[in-house]
C-alpha positions as CSV (number, residue, x, y, z in Angstrom):
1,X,213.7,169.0,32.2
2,X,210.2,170.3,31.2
3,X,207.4,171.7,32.7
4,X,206.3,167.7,33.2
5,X,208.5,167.7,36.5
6,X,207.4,163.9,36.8
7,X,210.0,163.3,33.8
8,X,214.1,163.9,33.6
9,X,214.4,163.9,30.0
10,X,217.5,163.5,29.5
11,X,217.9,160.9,31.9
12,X,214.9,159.0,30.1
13,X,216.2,159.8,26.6
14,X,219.6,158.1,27.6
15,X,218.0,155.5,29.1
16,X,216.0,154.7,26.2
17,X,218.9,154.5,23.7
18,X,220.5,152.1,26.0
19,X,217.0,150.0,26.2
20,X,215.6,150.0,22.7
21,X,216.3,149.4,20.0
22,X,216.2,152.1,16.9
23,X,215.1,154.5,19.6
24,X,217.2,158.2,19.6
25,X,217.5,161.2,21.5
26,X,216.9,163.9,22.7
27,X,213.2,163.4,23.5
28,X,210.4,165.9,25.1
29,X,207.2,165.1,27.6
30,X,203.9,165.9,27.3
31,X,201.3,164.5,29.9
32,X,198.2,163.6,28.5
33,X,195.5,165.3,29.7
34,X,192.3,163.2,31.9
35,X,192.3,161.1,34.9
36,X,194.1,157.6,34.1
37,X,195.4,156.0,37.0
38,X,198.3,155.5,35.4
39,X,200.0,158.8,34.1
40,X,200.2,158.6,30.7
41,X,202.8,160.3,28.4
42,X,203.5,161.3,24.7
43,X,206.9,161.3,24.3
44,X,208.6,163.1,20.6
45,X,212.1,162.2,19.7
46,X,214.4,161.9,17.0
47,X,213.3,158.8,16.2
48,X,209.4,159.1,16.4
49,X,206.9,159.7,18.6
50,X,205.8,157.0,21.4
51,X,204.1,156.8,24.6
52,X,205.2,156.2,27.9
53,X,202.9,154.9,30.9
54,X,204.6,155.1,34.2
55,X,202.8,154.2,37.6
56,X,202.5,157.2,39.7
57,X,205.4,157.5,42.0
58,X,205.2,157.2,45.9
59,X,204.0,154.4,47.9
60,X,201.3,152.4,46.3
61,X,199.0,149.8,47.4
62,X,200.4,145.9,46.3
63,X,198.1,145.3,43.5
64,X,197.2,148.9,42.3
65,X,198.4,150.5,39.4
66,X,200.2,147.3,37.9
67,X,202.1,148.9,34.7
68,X,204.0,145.1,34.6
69,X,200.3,143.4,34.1
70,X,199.4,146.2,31.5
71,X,203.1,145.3,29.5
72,X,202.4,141.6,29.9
73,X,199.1,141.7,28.2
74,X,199.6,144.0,25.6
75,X,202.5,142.0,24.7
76,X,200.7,139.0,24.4
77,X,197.6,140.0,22.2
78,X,200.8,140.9,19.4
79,X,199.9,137.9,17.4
80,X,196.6,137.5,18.0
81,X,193.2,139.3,16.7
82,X,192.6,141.8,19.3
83,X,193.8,145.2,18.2
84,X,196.2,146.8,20.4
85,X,199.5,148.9,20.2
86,X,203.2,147.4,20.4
87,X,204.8,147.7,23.3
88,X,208.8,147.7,22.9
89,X,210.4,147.8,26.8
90,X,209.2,147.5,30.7
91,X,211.3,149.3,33.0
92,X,210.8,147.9,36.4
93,X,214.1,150.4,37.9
94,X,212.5,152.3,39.6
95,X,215.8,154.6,40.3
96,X,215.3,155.5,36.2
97,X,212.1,158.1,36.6
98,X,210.9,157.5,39.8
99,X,208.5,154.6,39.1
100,X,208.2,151.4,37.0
101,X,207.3,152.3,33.4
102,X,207.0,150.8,29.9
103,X,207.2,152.5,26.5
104,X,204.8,151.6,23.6
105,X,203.8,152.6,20.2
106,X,202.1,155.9,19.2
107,X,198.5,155.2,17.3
108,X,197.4,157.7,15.7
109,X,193.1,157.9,15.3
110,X,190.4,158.8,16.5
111,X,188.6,158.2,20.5
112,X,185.4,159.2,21.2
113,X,183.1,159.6,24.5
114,X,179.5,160.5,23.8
115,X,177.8,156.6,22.7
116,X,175.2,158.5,20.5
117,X,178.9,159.2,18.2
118,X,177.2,162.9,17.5
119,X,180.3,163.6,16.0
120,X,179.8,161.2,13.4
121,X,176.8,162.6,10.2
122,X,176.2,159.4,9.0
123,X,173.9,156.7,10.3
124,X,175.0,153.9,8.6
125,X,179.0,154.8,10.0
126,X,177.9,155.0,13.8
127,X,176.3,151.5,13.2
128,X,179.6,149.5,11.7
129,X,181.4,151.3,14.5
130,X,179.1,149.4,17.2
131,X,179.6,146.5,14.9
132,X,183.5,146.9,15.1
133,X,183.0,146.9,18.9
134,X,181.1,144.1,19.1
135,X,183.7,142.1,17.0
136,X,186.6,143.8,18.8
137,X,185.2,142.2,22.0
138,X,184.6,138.9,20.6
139,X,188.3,139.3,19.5
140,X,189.5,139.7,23.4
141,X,187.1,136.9,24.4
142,X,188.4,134.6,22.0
143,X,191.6,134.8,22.3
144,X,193.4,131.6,23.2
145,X,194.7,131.9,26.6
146,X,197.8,129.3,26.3
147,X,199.0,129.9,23.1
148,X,199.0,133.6,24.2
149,X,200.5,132.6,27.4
150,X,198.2,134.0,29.6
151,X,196.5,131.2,31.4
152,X,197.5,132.5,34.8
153,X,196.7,135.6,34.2
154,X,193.9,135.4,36.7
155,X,192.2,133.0,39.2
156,X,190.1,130.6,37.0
157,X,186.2,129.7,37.8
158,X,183.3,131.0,40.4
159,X,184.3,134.7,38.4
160,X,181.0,136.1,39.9
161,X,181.0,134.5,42.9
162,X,184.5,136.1,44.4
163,X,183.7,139.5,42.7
164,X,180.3,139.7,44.3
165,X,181.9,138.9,47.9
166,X,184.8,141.3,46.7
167,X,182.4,143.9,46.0
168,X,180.2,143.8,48.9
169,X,183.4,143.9,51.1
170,X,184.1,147.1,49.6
171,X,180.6,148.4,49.9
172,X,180.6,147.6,53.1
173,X,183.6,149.1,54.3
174,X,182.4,152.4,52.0
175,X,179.3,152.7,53.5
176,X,178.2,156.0,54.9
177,X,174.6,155.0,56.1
178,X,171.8,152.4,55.0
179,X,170.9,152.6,51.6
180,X,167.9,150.0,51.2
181,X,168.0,150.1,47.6
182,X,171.7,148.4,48.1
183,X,170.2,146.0,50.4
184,X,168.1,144.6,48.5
185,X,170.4,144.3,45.2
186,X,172.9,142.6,47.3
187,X,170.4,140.5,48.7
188,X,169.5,139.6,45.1
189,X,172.5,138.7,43.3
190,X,173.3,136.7,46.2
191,X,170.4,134.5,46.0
192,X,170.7,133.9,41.9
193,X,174.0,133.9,41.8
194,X,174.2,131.3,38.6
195,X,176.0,128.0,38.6
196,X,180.3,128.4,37.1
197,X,179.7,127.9,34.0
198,X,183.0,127.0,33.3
199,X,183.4,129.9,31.0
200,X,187.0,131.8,31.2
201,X,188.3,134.2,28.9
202,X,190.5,137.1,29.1
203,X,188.9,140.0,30.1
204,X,189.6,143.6,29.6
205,X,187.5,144.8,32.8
206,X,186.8,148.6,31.6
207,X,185.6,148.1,27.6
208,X,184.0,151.1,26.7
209,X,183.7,153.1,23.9
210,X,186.1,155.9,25.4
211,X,188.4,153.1,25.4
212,X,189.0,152.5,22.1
213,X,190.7,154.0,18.8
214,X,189.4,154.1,15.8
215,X,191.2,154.7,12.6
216,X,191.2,158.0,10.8
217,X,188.3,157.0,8.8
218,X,186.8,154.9,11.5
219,X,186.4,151.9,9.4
220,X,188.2,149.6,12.4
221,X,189.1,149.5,15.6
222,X,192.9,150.2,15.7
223,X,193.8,149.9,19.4
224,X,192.1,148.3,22.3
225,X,193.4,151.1,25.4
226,X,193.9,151.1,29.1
227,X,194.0,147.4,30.3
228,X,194.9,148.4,33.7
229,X,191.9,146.2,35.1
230,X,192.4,143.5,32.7
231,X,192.3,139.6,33.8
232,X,191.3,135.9,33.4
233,X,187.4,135.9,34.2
234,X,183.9,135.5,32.8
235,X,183.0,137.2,28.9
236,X,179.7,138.6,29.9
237,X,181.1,140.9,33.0
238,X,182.8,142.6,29.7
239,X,179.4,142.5,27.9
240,X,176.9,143.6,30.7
241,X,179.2,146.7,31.8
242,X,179.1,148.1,27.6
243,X,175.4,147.3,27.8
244,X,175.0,149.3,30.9
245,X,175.3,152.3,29.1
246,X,172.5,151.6,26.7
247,X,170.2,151.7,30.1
248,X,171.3,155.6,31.6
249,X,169.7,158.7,30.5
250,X,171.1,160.0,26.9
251,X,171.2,163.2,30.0
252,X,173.7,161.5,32.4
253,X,176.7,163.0,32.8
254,X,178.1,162.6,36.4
255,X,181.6,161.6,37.3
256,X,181.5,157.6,37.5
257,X,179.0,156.7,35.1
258,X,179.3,157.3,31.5
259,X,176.7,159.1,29.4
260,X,173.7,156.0,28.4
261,X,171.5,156.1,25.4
262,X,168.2,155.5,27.2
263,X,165.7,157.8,25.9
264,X,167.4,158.4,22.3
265,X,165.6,156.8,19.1
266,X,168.5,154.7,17.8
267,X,167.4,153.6,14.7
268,X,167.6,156.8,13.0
269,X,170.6,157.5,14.4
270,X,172.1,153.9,13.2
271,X,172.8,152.8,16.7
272,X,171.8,149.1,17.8
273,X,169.7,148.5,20.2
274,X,170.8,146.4,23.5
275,X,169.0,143.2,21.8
276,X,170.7,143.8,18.0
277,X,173.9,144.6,19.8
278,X,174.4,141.4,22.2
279,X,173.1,139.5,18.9
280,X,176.7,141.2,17.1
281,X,178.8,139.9,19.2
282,X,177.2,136.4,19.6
283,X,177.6,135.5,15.9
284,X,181.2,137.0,16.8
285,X,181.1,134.6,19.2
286,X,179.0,132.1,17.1
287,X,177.2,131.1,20.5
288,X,173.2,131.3,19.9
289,X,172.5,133.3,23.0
290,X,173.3,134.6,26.5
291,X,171.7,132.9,30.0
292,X,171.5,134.9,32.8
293,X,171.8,138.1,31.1
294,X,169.6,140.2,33.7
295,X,171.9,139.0,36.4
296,X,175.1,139.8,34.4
297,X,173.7,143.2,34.0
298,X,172.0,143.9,37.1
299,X,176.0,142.5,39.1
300,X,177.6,145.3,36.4
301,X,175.1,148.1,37.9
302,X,175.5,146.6,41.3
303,X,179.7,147.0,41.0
304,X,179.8,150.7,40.1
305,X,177.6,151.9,42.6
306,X,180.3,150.1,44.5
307,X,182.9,151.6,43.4
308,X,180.6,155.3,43.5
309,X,180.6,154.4,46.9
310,X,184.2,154.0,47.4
311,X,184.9,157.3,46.3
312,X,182.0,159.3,47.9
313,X,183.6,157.6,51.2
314,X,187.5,158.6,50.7
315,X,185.9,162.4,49.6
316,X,184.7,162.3,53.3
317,X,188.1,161.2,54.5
318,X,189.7,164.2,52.3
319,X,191.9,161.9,50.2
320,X,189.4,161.6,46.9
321,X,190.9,162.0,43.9
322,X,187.8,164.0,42.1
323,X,187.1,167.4,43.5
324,X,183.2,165.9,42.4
325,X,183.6,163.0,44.8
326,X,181.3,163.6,47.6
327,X,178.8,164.2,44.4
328,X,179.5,160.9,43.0
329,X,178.1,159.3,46.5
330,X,174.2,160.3,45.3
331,X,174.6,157.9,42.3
332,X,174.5,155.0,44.5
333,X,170.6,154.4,44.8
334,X,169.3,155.2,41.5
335,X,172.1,152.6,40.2
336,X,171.0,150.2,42.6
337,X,167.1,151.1,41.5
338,X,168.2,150.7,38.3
339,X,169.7,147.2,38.8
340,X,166.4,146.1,40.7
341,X,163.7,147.4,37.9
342,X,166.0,145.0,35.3
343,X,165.3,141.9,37.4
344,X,161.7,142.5,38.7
């Protein structure tokens, strides 16, 4: 065994020659490094390299840390347009490593963090990579949900409606004291809730940029990652949470909410704007426009400050996961602000 204790390698290697086919021994792990939920694994053997996501082991909560729902989605998506890695076996023996795990392909390219793409010289590049984002979303939106035989992948209809009363449960339960800026979002997005549209597409619940791979000369989107949150719901909850970032500082860079573009004069750096970019992905789409697009972006603002909260209140109970938590608390009100400057 390795210094990844998590991982009996030469129980794993056997296991994998018995499971898949083409795969061969002896094999080594590496954990890779960051916070996923789900550890994640590169794994180098004889016959290639791969990568292994296992659900953490212990007792977990019933619906947390679904590896299963991860396998049956990626699976899936295969044949259809949405770019994702193949996955080639589920182990749900838990008696093999210690936890339910599945093995899928190794992609090879490039992930970045930072929206502005810094790394990137030139302008016209950082621009058909938002454009390859936008289509890549379209992509997971469109996908046909029978044919891919996902259509109960998820509780169908009144999406917003059961995620708002989800949400404020959770805030609820979170809360440390009165935060009035909360309050009053709350007291919003329950008023305006809009009408079901009827609308119901598969949704990948955490698209962001960090969450995809490009390819080496980042003319594409090669893999769509981490669809841990994924399920049947409404497109523009996907939408409104990318957009978010577009509204934070350029400055921001505290633990929940990713690093925004507010501030930053995009056309010289090739980035769209919030307007050009929604306008990408409907002719993706080839809808004409978005209704209720302040709501769908005040509700994404509204559910991490939620989830901020969540953490800020396990940090006071000692069991956060973030040695930052109790910081992560103080990001609550100026989301919630945020949220209510959009739909003044």
């Amino acid at each position: 065994m390795s210094s990844v204790a998590m991982l009996d390698e030469a129980v794993l290697a056997a296991y994998l020659e018995a499971n898949v086919p083409g795969f061969k021994g002896p094999l080594s792990a590496s954990k890779f490094p960051g916070g996923q939920s789900n550890p994640t694994f590169r794994i180098d053997a004889d016959s290639g390299t791969y990568v292994l996501r296992r659900q953490p082991p212990g007792k977990l909560l019933k619906s947390a840390h679904a590896v299963d729902r991860e396998y049956r989605v990626l699976a899936a998506l295969r044949d259809t347009d949405v770019p994702v890695a193949e996955v080639y076996h589920l182990c749900e023996d838990t008696a093999v490593i210690g936890s339910m795990f599945y093995l899928m392909q190794y992609c090879d390219g490039n992930v970045y963090w930072n929206p502005a793409l810094g790394e990137i010289d030139d302008p016209n590049t950082r621009g058909a990579m938002y454009d390859q984002m936008a289509r890549t979303l379209a992509s997971i939106h469109s996908v046909d949900l029978e044919s891919a035989g996902l259509a109960d992948y998820g509780r169908p209809g009144n999406y917003f409606q059961r995620q708002l009363g989800r949400w404020t449960s959770q805030y609820r339960a979170s809360e440390l004291g009165k935060i009035e800026s909360m309050n009053r979002l709350i007291s919003y997005l329950e008023a305006n809730l809009p009408a079901d549209d009827g609308q119901v597409a598969l949704v990948h619940g955490d698209f962001r940029l960090d969450n995809l791979m490009y390819a080496k000369d980042n003319s594409r989107v090669i893999a769509v990652l981490d669809w841990e949150l994924s399920t049947l719901g409404h497109p523009c909850a996907d939408l409104a949470y990318q957009c978010m970032a577009m509204r934070l500082p350029a400055s921001e860079r505290q633990q929940m909410a990713p690093v925004g573009l507010a501030g930053l004069d995009l056309q010289p750096l090739g980035l769209p704007g919030e307007e050009q970019y929604i306008a990408s992905y409907c002719q993706y789409m080839g809808i004409d426009h978005i209704d209720n697009w302040n709501f769908f972006l005040a509700f994404s603002f509204f559910r991490l400050a939620a989830i901020a909260q969540g953490v800020a209140k396990r940090a006071t109970q000692g069991n956060a996961s973030n040695a930052s938590a109790r910081e992560v608390g103080d990001m609550v009100d100026p989301l919630a602000s945020m949220a209510l400057e959009i739909v003044a």
